[in-house]
C-alpha positions as CSV (number, residue, x, y, z in Angstrom):
1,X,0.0,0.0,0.0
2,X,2.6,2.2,0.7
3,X,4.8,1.7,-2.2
4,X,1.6,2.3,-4.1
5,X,0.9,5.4,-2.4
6,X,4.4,6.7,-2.9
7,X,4.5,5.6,-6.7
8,X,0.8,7.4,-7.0
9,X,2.7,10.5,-5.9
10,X,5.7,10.6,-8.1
11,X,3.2,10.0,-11.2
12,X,1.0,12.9,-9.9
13,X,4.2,15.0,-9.7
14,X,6.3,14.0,-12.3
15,X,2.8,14.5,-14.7
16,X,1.9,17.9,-13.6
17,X,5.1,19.3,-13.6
18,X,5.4,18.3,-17.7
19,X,1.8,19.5,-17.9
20,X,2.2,22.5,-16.0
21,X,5.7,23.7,-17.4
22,X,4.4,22.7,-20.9
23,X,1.1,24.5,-20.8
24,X,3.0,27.9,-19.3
25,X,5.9,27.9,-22.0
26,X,2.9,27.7,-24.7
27,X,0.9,29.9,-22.8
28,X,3.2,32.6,-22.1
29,X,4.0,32.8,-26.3
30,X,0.3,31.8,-27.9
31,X,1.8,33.6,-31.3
32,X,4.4,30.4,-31.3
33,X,2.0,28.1,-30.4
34,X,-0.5,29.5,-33.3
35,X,2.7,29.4,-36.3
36,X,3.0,26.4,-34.9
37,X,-0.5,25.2,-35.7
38,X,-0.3,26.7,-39.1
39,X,3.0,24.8,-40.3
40,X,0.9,21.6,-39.3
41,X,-2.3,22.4,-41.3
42,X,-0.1,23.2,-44.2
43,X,1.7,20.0,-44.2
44,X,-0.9,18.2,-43.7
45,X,-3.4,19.6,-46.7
46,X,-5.5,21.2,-43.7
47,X,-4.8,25.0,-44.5
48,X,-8.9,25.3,-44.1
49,X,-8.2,25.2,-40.2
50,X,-5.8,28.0,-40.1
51,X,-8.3,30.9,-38.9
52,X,-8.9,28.7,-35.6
53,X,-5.2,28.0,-34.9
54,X,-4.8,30.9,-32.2
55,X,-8.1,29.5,-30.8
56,X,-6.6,26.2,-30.7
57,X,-3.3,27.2,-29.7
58,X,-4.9,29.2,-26.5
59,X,-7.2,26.5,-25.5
60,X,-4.2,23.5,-26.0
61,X,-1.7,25.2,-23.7
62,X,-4.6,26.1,-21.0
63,X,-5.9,22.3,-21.4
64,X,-2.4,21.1,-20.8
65,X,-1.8,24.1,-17.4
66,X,-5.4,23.0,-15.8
67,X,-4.8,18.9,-16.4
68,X,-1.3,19.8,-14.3
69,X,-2.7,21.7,-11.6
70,X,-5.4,18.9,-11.3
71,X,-3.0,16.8,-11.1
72,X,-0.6,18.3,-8.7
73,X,-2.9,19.8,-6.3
74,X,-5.5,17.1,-6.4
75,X,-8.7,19.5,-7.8
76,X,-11.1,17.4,-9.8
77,X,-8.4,14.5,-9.5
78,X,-10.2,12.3,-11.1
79,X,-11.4,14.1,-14.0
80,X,-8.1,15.2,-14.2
81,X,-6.6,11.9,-14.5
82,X,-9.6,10.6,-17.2
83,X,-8.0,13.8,-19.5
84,X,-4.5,13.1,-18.7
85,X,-5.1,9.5,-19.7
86,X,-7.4,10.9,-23.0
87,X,-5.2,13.6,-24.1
88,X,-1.8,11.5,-23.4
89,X,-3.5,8.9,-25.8
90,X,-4.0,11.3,-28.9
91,X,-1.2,13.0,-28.8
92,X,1.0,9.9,-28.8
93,X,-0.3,8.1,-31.7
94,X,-0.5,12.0,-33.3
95,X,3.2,12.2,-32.3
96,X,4.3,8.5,-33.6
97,X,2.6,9.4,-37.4
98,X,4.6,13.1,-37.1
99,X,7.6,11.3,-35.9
100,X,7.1,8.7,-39.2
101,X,6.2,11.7,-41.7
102,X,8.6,14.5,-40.3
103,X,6.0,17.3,-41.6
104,X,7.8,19.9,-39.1
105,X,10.7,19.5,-37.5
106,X,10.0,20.6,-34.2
107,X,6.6,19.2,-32.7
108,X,6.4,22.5,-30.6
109,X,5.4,20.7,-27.4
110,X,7.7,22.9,-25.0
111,X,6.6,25.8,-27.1
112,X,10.3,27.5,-27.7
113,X,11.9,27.0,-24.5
114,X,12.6,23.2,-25.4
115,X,13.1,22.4,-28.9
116,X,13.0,18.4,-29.2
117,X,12.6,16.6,-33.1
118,X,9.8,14.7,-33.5
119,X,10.6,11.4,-32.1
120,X,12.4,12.3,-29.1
121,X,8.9,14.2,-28.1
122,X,7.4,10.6,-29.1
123,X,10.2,8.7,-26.8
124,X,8.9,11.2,-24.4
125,X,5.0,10.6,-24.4
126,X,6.5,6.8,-24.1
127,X,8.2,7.5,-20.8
128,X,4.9,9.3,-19.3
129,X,2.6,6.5,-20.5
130,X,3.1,4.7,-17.6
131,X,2.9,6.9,-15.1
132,X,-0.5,7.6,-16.6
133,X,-1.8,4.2,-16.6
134,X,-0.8,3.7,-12.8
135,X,-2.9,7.0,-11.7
136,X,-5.7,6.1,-13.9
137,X,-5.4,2.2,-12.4
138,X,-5.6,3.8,-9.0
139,X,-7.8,6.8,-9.9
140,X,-10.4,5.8,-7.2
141,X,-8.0,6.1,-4.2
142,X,-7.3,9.7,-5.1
143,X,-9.5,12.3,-3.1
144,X,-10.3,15.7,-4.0
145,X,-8.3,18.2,-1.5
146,X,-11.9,20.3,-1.9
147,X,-15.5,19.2,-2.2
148,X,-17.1,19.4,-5.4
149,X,-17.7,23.4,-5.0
150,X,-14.4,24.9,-3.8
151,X,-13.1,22.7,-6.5
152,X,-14.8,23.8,-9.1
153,X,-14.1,27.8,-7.8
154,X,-10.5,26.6,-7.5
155,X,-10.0,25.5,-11.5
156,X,-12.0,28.1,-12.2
157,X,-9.6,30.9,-10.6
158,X,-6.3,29.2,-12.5
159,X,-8.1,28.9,-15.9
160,X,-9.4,32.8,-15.3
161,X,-5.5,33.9,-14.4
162,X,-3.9,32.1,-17.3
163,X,-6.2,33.1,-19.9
164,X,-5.4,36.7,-18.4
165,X,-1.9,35.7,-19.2
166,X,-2.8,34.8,-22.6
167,X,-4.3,37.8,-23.4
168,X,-1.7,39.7,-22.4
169,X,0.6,37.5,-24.5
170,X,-1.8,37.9,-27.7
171,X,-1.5,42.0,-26.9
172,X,1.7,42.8,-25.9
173,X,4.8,41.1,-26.4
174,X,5.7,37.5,-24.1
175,X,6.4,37.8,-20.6
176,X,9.4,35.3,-21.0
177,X,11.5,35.5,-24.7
178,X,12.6,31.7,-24.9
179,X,13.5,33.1,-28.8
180,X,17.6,33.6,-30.1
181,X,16.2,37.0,-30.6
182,X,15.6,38.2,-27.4
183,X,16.5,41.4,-25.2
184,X,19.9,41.8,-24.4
185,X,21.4,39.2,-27.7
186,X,24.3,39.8,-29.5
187,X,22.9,38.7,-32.8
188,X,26.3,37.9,-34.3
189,X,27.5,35.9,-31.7
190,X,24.4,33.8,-32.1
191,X,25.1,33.4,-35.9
192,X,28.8,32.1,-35.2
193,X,29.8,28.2,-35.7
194,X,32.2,27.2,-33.0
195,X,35.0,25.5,-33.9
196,X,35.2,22.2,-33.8
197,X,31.4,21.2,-34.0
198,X,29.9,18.5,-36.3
199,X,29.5,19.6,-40.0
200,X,26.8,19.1,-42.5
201,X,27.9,15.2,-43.9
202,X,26.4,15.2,-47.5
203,X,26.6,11.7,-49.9
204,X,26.9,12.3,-53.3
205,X,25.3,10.2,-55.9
206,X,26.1,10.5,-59.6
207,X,24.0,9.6,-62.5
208,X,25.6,8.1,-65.5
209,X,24.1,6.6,-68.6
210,X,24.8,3.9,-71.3
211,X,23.5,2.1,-73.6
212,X,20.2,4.1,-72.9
213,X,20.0,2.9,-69.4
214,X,20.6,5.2,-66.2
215,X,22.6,4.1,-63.4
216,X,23.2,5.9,-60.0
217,X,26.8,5.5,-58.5
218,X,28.2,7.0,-55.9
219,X,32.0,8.8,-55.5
220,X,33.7,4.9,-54.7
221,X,32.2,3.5,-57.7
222,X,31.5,5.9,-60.5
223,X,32.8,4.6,-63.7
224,X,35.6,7.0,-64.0
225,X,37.8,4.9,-66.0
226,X,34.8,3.7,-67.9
227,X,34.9,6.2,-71.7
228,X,31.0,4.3,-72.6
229,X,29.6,5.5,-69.8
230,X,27.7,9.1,-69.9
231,X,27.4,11.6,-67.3
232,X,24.0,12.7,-67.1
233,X,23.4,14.1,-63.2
234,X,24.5,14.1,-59.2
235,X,22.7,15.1,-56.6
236,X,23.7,15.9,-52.7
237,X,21.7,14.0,-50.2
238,X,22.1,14.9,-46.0
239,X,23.2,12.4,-44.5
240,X,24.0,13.6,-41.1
241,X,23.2,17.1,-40.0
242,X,25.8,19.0,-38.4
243,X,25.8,22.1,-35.7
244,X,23.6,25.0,-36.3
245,X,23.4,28.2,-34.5
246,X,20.8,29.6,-33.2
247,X,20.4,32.3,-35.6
248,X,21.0,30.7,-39.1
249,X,18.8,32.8,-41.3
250,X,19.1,36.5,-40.6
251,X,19.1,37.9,-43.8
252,X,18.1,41.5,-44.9
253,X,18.5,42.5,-48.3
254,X,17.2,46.3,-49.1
255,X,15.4,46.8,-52.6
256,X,18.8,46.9,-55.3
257,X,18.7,42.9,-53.9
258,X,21.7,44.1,-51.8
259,X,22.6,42.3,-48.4
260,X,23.0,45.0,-45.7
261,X,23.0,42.2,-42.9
262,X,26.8,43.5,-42.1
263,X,25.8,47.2,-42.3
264,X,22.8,46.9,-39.7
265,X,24.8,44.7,-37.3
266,X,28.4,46.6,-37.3
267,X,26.2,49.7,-37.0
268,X,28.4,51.5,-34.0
269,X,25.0,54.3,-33.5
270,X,21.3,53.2,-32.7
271,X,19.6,51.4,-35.4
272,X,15.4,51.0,-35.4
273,X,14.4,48.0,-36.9
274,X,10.6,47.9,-37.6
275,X,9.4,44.3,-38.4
276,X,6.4,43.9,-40.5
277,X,5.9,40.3,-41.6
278,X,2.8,40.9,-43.9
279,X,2.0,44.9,-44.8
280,X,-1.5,44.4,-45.6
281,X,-1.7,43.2,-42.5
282,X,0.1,45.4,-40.1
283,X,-1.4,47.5,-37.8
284,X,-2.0,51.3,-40.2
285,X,-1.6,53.3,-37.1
286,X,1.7,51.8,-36.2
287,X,2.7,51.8,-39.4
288,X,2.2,56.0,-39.1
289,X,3.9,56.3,-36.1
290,X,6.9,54.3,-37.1
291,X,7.1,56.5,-40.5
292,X,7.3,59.2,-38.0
293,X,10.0,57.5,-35.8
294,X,12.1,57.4,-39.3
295,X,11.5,61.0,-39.9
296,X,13.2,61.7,-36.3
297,X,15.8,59.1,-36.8
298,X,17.0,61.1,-39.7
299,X,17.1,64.3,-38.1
300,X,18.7,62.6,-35.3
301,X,21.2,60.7,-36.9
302,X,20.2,57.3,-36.1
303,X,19.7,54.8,-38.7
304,X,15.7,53.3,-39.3
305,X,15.3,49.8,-41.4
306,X,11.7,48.1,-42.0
307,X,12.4,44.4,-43.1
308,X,9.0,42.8,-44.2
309,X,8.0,39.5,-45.7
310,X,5.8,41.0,-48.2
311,X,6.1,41.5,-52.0
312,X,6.4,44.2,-54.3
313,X,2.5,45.0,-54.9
314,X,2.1,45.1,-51.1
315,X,4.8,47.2,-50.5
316,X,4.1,49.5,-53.6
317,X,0.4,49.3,-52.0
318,X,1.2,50.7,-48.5
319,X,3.9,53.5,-50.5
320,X,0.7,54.7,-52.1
321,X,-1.1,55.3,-49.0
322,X,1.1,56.2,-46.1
323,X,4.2,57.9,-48.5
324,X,6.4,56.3,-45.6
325,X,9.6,58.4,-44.0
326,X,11.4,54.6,-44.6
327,X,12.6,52.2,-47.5
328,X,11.7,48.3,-47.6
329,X,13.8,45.3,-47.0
330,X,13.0,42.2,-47.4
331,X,13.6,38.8,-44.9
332,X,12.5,35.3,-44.3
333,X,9.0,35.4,-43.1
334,X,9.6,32.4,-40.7
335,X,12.8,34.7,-39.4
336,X,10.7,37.7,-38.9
337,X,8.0,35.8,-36.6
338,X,10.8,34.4,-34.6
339,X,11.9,37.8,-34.4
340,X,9.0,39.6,-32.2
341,X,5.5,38.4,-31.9
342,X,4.1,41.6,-33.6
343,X,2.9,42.9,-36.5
344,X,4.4,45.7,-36.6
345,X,7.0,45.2,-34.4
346,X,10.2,47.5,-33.1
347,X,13.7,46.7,-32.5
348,X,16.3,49.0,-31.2
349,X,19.9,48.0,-31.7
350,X,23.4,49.1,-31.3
351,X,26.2,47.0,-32.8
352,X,24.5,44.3,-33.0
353,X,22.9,43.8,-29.7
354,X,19.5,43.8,-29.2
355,X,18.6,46.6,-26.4
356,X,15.2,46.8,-26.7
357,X,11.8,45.6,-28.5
358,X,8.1,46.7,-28.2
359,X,4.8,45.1,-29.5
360,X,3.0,47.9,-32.0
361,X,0.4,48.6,-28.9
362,X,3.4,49.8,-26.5
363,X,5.5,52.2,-29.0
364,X,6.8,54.9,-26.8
365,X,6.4,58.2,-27.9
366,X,9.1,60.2,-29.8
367,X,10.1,62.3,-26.7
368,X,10.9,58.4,-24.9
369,X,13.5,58.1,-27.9
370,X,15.4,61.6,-27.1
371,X,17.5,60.1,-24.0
372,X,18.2,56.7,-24.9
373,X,19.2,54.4,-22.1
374,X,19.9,51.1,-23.3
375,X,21.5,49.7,-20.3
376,X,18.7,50.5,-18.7
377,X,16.7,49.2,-21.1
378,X,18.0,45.8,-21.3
379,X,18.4,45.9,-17.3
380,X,14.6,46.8,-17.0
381,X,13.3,43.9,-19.4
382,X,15.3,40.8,-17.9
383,X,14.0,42.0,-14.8
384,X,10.6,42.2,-15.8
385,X,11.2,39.1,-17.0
386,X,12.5,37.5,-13.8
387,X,9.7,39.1,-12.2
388,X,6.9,37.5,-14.1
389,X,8.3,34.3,-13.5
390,X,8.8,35.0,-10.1
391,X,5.1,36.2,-9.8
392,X,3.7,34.1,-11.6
393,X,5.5,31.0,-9.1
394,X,4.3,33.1,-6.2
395,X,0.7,33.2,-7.2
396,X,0.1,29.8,-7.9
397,X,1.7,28.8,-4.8
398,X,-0.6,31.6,-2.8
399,X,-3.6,30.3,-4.7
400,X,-2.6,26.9,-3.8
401,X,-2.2,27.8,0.0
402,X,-5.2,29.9,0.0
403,X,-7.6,27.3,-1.2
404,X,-5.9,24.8,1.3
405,X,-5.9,27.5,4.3
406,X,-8.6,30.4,4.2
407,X,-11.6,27.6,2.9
408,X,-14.4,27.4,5.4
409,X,-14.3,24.7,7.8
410,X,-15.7,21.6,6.4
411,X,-15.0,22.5,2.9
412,X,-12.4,19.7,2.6
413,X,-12.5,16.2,2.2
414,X,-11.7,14.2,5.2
């Protein structure tokens, strides 16, 4: 009995944690969660479903936070252990046909603060399983901490406060960056190959013909000696993928097709970069207070950039009716969503270090930009940073000990 008690415990633990941490990474960063979605409807022929993948991606992460807490705390245990059992179920026979097909790379279950391939998040559901079954074997042996009531109020009080984190997420830039482009990155430094870590190893097969038939060879035993034999083709195939930084695709090139990557990075002054993934989507009064930023920048000396994703009849489009202070580059969509969850979104950088980023909603005003800080800057982000985590740790455990201490007497189960 006791070893089963003690074995109940460590499943309730180990499971709520993963739930818990992996519904708060997602949560924290729905935008991910959402491009997320939309690479798997687009692999999958399912591009019909992309309107509801924010919905989707706000309701998975929430599912995955409240089945932890459930979990953990013991609230609606047994319901809690019916989804856990459900929703572990789906997602590892989703994750075994994902792991077969490699549609996306990264399954996206840690959101970005985890990046795992496809079948190492499989391996991972494997491990779990069990854990599952014994909870769900022993389900009935579980009490509720509350009676049906409190409990209900209690999951209704953490789905409330992480929604409210959600929002904030979907309006304002993440609480926690878990991106290679985050405050205080020197983007350089992330672009850089160490020395000394695995390269790409490629196998070349070559394609030579005779007699009207095609053959494929490879570099050992191509018919090099052999005059009847016709080249016709090779072709490069990964065999083994070597090291690759964190940033691996930061690209700008301005409208003469010229890369000024270099230029923006080495810049020694400030440097605005306004990110606008689609222009017909952007945000038109953003747009006009950025064209006004780049009207300052000049006067001021600083340098303004606007990378987008979009092409030449969108941009021509938005030239037409905003006359924008700023030229167009142009960069990797999939780059410029890593980059900041906004649409438009600012950057401020000096030599190559990210100091500072805002979502459209929270562009300061011109007279913020006259005393830059960007010590400060960085300093006051990372500890906003530290301090949502913090909080956030603080008010579950408050919640937690409220429900358990400030209840009326009688509320809980005996």
């Amino acid at each position: 009995m006791k070893t089963e008690k003690f074995f109940t415990f460590i499943s309730r633990v180990i499971l709520g944690s993963v739930f818990i941490f992996s519904g708060f990474v997602k949560g924290v960063d729905p935008l991910g969660s959402t491009y997320k979605f939309t690479d798997y409807f687009n692999a999958f022929n399912l591009g019909f479903l992309e309107p509801f993948a924010l919905v989707l991606a706000i309701t998975l992460a929430a599912a995955e936070f409240i089945i932890g807490v459930s979990l953990l705390i013991r609230i609606r245990y047994r319901l809690g252990v019916w989804a856990v059992l459900v929703f572990m179920s789906f997602f590892t026979i989703i994750t075994f046909i994902v792991a077969l097909t490699n549609p996306v790379s990264d399954c996206g279950c840690f959101g970005d603060a985890i990046i795992m391939t496809n079948w190492q998040t499989f391996f991972k559901n494997l491990v779990l399983i069990p854990f599952v079954l014994h909870i769900f074997w022993f389900r009935r042996a579980g009490q509720d901490v509350f009676r049906p009531l409190f409990s209900w109020v209690a999951l209704t009080v953490f789905t409330l406060v992480f929604l409210g984190i959600e929002a904030h997420a979907c309006r304002h830039l993440p609480l926690l960056d878990f991106r290679p482009y985050s405050i205080g990155t020197y983007i350089p430094a992330k672009m850089t190959i160490p020395e000394g870590t695995p390269q790409d190893e490629y196998r070349t097969y070559l394609y030579y013909q005779k007699n009207g038939i095609v053959e494929e060879f490879t570099e050992d035993n191509f018919p090099w000696q052999d005059t009847t034999w016709t080249y016709v083709d090779s072709k490069h195939v990964l065999v083994k993928k070597g090291y690759e930084p964190p940033i691996h695709d930061f690209t700008i090139v301005d409208e003469a097709n010229t890369d000024i990557t270099s230029t923006l990075l080495s810049d020694e002054g400030y440097s605005f970069l306004l990110v606008a993934v689609h222009l017909g989507d952007a945000d038109a009064d953003a747009m006009k207070d950025a064209s006004r930023l780049a009207a300052w920048c000049e006067l001021a000396g600083h340098s303004f950039y606007c990378t987008t994703a979009s092409g030449g009849q969108e941009i021509e489009a938005i030239r037409q009716t905003l006359d924008p202070a700023f030229g167009f580059h142009t960069t990797d969509e999939i780059t410029l969503k890593t980059i900041v969850r906004a649409n438009p979104g600012l950057l401020l950088l000096k030599e190559g270090t990210i100091l500072a980023k805002w979502h459209y909603r929270d562009f300061p005003d011109l007279e913020a930009f006259e005393d830059l800080l960007p010590s400060l800057m960085t300093a006051n982000r990372m500890a906003l940073e530290n301090r949502a985590l913090v909080s956030f740790i603080l008010l579950f455990l408050l919640i937690s000990a409220g429900l358990h201490l400030f209840l009326p007497k009688g509320t809980m189960d005996k």
